[in-house]
N, C-alpha and C positions, 0 to 999 in steps of 0.2 A: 783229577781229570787224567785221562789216561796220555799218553805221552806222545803216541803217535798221530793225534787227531789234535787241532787247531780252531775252535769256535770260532767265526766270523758273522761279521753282519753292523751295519749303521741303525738297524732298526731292529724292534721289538718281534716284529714278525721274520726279520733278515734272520735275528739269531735264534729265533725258534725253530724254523728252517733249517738251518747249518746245525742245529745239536740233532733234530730230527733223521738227515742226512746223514749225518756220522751215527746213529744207530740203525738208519738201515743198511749202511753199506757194511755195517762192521767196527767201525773206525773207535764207535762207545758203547763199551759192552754191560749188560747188566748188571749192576754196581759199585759202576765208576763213578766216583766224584767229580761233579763239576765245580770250578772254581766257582768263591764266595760272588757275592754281587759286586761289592766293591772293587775286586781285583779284576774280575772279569771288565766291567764298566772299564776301568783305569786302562785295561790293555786295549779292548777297542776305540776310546778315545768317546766314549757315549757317556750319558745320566747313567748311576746307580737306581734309578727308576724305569731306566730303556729297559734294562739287563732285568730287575723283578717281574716286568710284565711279560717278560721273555718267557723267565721261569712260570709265572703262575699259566700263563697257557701251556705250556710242559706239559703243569702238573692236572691242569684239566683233561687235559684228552689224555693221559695218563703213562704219560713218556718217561717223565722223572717222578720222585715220592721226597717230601723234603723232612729229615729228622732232627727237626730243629735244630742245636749246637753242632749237630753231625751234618750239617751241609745238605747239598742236596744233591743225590745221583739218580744213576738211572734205576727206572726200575725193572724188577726181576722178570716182569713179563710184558715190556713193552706194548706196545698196540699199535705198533709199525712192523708190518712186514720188508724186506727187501723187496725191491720195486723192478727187480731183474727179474724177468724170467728163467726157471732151472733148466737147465740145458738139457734137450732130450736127448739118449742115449740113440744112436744108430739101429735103425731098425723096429723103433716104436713109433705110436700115433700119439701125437701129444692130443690128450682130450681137457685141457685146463678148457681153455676159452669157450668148449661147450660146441664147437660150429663142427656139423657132421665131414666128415669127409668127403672130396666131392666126386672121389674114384666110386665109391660106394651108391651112390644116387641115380637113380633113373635116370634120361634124360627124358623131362617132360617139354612138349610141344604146347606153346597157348592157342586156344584158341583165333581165330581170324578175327573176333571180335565180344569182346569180355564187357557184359554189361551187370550188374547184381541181380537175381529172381526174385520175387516174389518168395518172404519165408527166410531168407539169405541172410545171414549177421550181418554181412556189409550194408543191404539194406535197411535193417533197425536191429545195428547193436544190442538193443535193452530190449529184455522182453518185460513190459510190464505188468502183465499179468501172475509173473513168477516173482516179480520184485513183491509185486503185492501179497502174495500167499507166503513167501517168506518173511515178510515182516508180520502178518499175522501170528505164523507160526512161533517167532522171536518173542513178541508180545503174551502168546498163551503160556509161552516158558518162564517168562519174566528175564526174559531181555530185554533192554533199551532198545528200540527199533527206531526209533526218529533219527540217527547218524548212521545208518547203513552205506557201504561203499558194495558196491557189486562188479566183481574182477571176471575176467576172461579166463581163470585157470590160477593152480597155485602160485606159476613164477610170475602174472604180472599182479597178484593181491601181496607179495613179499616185496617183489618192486615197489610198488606205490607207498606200502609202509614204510622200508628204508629211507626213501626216497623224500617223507614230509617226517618221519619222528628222529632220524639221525643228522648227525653232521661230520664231517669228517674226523677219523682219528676215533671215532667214537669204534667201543667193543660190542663182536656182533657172534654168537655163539651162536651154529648151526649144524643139525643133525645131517652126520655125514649120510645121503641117500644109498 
């Protein structure tokens, strides 16, 4: 365990938390040793069972890698980022969070009174008749077409998939655009 960083926590999840924290801030770098179970337990005053279920969710979302007689550290390519945002340099537009600038923007006027048309996605979201020619289409390919999701564009069909097949901690490999 590296020397500068202190595990803490009364609970399973406390001390998964706190090893988690010390690899994103820094504090546990990839392949540091973290103390045995036992010692670890003995130090915080917890079961030698608190501290395993610690580790094995670790070793689930993929924080630490345990090798057997050799203990268990972290591992070489975490799947924690640091939770700090990088400090933009003077004179740049930080584009992370994706939200356009709002020097850059028109200023638009709404209307006196905004109702949906007739035709209008606000008025029927779904076109069913494109639902239906695409699942035919799916079907004459030999795709399963009875579980179809139909999205508004590529980032809200990436959303909705993240969003029901992941959980946190979980690794997500994406083609830089």
């Amino acid at each position: 365990m590296a020397a500068q960083y202190s595990i803490e926590g009364s609970t399973a999840k406390g001390i998964a938390a706190s090893v988690e924290r010390g690899v994103a801030e820094g504090g546990l770098r990839p392949g540091d040793a973290l103390p045995p179970v036992r010692r670890l337990a003995d130090a915080l005053g917890v079961s030698p069972g608190t501290v395993a279920t610690a580790y094995k969710e670790l070793r689930r979302r993929g924080l630490v890698v345990t090798r057997g007689r050799g203990g268990t550290v972290v591992a070489e390519v975490p799947s924690v980022a640091s939770r700090r945002p990088p400090r933009v340099p003077e004179g740049l537009v930080d584009l992370a969070g994706g939200h356009p600038d709002p020097a850059f923007l028109p200023v638009l006027r709404p209307p006196a009174e905004f109702a949906p048309v007739q035709g209008s996605h606000r008025a029927a979201p779904r076109l069913a008749e494109l639902e239906a020619l695409t699942r035919d289409w799916f079907v004459r390919d030999g795709v399963p077409a009875e579980h179809v999701t139909f999205a508004h564009g590529a980032l809200d069909c990436i959303a909705r998939l993240l969003s029901t097949e992941l959980r946190p901690g979980d690794a997500v490999a994406v083609e830089d655009p």
